[in-house]
TORGU-894282 format. One record per residue (C-alpha): residue number from 1; residue in one letter; chain; x, y, z. Coordinates in Angstrom, 3 decimals. Layout:
BEGIN
[pt NUM,"A","A",[X,Y,Z]]
...
# end
This chain:
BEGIN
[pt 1,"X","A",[-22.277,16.456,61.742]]
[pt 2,"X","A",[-23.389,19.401,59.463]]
[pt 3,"X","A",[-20.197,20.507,59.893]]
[pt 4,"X","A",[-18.262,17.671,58.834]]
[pt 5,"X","A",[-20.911,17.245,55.136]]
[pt 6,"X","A",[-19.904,20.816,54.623]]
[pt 7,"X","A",[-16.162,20.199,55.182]]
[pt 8,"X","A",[-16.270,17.022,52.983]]
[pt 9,"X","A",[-18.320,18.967,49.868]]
[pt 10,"X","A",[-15.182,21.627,50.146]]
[pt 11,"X","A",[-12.559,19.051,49.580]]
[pt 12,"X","A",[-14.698,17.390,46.976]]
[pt 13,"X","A",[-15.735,20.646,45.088]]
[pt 14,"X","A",[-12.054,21.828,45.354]]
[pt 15,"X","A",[-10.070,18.718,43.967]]
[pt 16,"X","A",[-12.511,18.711,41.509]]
[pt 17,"X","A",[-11.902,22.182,40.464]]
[pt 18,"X","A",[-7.885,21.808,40.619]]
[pt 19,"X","A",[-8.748,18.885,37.717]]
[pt 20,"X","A",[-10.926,21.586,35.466]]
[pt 21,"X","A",[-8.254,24.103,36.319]]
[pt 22,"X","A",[-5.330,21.406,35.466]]
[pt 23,"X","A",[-7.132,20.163,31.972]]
[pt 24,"X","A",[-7.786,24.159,31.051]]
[pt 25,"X","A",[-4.241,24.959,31.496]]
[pt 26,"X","A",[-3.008,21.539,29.293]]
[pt 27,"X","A",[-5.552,21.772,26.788]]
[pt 28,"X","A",[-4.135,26.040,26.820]]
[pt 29,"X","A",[-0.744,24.477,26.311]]
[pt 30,"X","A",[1.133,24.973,22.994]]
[pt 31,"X","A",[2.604,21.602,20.984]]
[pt 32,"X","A",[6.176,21.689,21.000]]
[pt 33,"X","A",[7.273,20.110,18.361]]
[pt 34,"X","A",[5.961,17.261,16.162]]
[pt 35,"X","A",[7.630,13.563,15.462]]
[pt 36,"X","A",[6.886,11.570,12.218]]
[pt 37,"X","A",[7.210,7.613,12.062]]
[pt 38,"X","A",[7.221,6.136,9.161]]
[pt 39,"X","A",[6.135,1.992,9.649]]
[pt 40,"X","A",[9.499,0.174,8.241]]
[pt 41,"X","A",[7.809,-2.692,7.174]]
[pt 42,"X","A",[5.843,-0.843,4.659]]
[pt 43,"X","A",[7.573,0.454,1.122]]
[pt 44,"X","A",[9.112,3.765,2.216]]
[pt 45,"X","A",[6.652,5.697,-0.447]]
[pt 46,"X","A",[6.585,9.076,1.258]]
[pt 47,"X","A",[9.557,10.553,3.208]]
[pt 48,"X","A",[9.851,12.245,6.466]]
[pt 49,"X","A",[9.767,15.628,5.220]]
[pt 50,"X","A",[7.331,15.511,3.144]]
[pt 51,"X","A",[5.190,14.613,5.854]]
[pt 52,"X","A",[6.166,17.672,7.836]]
[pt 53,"X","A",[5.614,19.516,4.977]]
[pt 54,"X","A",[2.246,18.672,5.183]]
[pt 55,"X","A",[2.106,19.157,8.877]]
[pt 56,"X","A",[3.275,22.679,8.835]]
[pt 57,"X","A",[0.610,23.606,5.794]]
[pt 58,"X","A",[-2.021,22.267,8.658]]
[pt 59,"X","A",[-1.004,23.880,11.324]]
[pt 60,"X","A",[1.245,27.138,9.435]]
[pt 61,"X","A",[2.704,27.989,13.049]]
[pt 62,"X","A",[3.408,24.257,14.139]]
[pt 63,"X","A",[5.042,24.955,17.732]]
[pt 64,"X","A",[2.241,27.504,18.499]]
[pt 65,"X","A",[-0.517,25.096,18.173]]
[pt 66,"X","A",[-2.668,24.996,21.175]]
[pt 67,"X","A",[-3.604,21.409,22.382]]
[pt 68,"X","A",[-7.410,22.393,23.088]]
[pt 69,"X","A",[-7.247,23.562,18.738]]
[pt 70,"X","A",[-5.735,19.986,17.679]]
[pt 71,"X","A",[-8.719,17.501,16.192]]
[pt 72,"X","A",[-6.757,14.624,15.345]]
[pt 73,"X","A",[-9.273,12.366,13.748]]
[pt 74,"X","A",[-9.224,15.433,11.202]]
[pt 75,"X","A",[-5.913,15.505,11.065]]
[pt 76,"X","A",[-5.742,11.764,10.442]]
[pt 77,"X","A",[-8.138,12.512,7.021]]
[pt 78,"X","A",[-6.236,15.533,6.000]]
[pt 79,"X","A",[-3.007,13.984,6.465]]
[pt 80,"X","A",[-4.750,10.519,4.777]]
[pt 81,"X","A",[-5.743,12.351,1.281]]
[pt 82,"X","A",[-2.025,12.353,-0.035]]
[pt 83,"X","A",[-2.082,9.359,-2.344]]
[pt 84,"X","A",[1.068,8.082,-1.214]]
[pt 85,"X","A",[-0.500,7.256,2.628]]
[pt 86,"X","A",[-2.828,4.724,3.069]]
[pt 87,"X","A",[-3.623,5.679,6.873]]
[pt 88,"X","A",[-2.218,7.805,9.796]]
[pt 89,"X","A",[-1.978,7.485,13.514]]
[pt 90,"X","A",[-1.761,10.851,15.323]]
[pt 91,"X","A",[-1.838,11.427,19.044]]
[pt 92,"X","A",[0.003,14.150,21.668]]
[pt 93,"X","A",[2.442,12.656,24.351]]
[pt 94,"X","A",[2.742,14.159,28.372]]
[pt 95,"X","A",[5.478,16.590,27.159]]
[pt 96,"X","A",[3.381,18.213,24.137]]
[pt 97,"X","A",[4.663,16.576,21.434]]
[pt 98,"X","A",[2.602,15.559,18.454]]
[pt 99,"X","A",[3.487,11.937,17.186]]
[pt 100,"X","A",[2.222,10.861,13.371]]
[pt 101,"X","A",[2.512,7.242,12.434]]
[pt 102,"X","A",[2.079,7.002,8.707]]
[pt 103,"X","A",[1.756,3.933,6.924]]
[pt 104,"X","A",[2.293,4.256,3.018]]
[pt 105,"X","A",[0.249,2.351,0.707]]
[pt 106,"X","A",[1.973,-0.752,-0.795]]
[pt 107,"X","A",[2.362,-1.308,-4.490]]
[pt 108,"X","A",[1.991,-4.462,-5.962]]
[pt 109,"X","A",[2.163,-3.755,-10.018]]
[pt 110,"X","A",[3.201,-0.764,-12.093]]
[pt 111,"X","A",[1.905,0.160,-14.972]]
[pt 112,"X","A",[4.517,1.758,-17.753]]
[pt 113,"X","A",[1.959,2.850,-20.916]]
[pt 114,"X","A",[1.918,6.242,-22.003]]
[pt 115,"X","A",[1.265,7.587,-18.028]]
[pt 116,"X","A",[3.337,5.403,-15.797]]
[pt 117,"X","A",[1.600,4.441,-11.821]]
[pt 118,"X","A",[1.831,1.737,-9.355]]
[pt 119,"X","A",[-1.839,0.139,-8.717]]
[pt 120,"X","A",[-2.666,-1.588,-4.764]]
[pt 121,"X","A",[-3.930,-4.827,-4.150]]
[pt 122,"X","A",[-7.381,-3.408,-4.553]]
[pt 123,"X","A",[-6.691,-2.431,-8.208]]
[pt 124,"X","A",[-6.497,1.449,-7.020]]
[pt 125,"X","A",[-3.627,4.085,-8.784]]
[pt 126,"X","A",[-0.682,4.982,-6.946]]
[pt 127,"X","A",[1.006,7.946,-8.237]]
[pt 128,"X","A",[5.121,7.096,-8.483]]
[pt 129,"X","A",[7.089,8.235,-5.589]]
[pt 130,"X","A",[10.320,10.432,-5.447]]
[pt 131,"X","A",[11.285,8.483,-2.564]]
[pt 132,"X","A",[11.179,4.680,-3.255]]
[pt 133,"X","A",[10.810,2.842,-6.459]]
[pt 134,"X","A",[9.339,-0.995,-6.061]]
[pt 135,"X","A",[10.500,-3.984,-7.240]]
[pt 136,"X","A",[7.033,-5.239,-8.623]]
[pt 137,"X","A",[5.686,-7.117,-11.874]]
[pt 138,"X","A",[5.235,-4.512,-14.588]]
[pt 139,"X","A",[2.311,-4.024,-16.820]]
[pt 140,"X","A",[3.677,-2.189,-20.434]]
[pt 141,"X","A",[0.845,-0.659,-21.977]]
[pt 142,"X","A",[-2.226,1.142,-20.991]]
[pt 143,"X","A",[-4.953,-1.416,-19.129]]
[pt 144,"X","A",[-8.860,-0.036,-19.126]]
[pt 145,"X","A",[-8.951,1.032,-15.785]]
[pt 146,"X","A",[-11.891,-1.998,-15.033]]
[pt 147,"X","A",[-8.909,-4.033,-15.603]]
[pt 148,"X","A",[-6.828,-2.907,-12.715]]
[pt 149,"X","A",[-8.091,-5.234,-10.083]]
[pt 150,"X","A",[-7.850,-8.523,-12.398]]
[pt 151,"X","A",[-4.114,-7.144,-12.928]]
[pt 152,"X","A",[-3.047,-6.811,-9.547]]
[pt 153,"X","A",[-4.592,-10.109,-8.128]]
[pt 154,"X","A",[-2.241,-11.173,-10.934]]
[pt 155,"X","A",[0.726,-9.346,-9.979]]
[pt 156,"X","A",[0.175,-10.778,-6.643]]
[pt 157,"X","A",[0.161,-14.067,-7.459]]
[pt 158,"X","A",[3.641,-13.437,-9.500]]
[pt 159,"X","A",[5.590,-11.740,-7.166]]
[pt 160,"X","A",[4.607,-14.118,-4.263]]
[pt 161,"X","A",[5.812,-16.883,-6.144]]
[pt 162,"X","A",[9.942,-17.043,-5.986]]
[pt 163,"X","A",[9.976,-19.519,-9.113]]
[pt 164,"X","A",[7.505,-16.721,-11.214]]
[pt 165,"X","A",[8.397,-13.512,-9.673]]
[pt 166,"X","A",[12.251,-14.359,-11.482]]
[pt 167,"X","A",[10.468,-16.605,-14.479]]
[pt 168,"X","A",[7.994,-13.847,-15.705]]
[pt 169,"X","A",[9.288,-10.467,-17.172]]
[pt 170,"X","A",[6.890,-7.792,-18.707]]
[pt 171,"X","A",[2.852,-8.323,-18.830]]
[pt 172,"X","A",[0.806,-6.926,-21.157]]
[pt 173,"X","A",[-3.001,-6.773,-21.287]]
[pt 174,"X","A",[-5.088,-7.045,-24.152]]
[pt 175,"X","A",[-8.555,-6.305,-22.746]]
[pt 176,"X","A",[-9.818,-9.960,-22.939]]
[pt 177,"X","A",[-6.368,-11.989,-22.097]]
[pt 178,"X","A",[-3.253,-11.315,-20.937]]
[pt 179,"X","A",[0.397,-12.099,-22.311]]
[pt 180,"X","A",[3.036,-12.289,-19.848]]
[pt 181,"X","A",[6.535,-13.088,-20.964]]
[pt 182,"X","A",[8.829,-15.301,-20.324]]
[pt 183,"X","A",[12.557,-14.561,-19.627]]
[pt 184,"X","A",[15.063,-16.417,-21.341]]
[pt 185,"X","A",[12.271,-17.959,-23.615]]
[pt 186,"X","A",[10.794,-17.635,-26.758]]
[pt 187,"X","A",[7.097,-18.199,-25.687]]
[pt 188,"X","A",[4.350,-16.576,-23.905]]
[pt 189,"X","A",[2.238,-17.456,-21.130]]
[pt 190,"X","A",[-1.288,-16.123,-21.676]]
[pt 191,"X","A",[-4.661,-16.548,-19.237]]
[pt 192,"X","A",[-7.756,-14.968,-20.235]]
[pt 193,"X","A",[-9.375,-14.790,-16.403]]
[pt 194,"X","A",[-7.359,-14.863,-12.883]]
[pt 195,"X","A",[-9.569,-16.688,-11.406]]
[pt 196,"X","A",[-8.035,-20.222,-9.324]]
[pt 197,"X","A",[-4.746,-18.498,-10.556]]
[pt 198,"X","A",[-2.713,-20.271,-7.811]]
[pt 199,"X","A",[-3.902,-23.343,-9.624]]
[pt 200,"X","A",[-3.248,-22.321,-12.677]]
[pt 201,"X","A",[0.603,-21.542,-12.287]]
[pt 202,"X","A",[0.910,-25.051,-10.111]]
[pt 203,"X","A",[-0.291,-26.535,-13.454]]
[pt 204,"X","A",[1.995,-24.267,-15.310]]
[pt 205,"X","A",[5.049,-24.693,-13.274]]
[pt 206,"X","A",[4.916,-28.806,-13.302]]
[pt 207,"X","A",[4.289,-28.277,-16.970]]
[pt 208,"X","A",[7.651,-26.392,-17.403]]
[pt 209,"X","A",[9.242,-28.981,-15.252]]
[pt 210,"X","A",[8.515,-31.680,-17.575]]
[pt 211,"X","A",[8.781,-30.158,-20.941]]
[pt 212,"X","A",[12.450,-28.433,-19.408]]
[pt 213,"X","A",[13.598,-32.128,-18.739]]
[pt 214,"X","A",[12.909,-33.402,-22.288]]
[pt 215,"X","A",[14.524,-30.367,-23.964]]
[pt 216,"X","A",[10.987,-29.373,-25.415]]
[pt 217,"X","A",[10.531,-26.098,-23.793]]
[pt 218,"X","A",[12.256,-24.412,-27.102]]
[pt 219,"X","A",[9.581,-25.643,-29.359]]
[pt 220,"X","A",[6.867,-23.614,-28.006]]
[pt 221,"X","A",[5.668,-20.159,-28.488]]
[pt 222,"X","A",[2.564,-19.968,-26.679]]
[pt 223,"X","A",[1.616,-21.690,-23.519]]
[pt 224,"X","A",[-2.527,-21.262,-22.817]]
[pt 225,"X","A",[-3.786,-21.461,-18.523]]
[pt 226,"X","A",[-7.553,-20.817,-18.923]]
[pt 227,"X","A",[-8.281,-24.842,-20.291]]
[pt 228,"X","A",[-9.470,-27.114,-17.187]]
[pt 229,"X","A",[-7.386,-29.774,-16.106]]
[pt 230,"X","A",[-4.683,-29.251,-18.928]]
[pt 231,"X","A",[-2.465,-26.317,-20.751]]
[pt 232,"X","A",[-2.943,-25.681,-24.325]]
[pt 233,"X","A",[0.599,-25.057,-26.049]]
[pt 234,"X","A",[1.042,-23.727,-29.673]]
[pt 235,"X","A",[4.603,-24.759,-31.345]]
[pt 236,"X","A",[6.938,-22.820,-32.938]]
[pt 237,"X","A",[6.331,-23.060,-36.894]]
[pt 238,"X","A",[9.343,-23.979,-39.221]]
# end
């Protein structure tokens, strides 16, 4: 019986030590290569090589790597710090390849003043990109910075509207209000807070219906959101 307990501990203390020995020698292994992804259903921001640009200043000998030296959650964060990514995926495949997903941060206004930047839904910067210029509402002078978020909930609302994002051209904001303008009119929309904006443009957009059909929408040149439950409209003056 003794005999057989021994016999079983061997076969358990050896396959246990061919799995140490096997994880030693892959962790000792060197990466072979790495393969970025950039997510196609974000704005193409940041380009492939730019990316292994960065991947060969982290590693500066990227196929000689070991496996066992890779942290990828730091990797992630250094990777993560250019202001053109918004977040990174890394992880190593069977056959020693390193794979980085990197999703780009999404612009949803740009500002043109006297320094020109994108800003994210959260109101954040986004420095312009070599790689991809977006098609987004555009702000044309120089916002306070505690302005940014107001603006890009705006800029939202805009460009997710088919009958605005073609019906509004430049904004500009003047601390306390914002003028947007219209195209192919002679008047501008202005709101002095974004808040209920979806309601706001409803009202705005039923508004322009009306006055369109009974050839008033020439006679105005100003066109006031912020009143409850109606829209203020200043006339041209002769």
């Amino acid at each position: 019986m003794w005999v057989r307990v021994i016999s079983f501990s061997f076969w358990i203390l050896l396959s246990i030590g061919m799995i140490v020995l096997s994880l030693h020698r892959n962790s000792a292994r060197s990466v072979q290569g790495f393969h970025v992804h950039i997510d196609e259903h974000y704005p193409q921001m940041i380009s492939k090589d730019s990316v292994d640009n960065m991947l060969k200043l982290v590693f500066k000998d990227s196929t000689s790597k070991q496996k066992s030296e890779i942290h990828l959650k730091r990797l992630e964060l250094q990777l993560a710090q250019n202001d053109l990514i918004k977040k990174t995926e890394a992880f190593l495949t069977l056959d020693n390849v390193l794979h980085i997903k990197v999703l780009p941060r999404i612009p949803v206004a740009r500002v043109k003043g006297k320094s020109e930047f994108y800003l994210d839904a959260e109101g954040r910067p986004i420095p312009l990109s070599p790689n991809h210029e977006a098609d987004v509402p555009t702000i044309v002078n120089d916002p306070d910075v505690d302005r940014f978020e107001a603006l890009s909930a705006l800029s939202i609302a805009i460009a997710q509207d088919r009958f605005l994002a073609s019906h509004i051209g430049d904004i500009r904001d003047h601390g306390d209000e914002v003028s947007m303008y219209v195209i192919d009119q002679k008047y501008q929309i202005k709101i002095k807070s974004v808040d209920d904006i979806q309601t706001k443009f409803k009202k705005y957009k039923a508004f322009y219906a009306v006055a369109t059909d009974q050839g008033l929408i020439g006679d105005y040149r100003e066109v006031a959101l912020d009143y409850s439950n109606q829209i203020i409209c200043k006339r041209n003056t002769l």
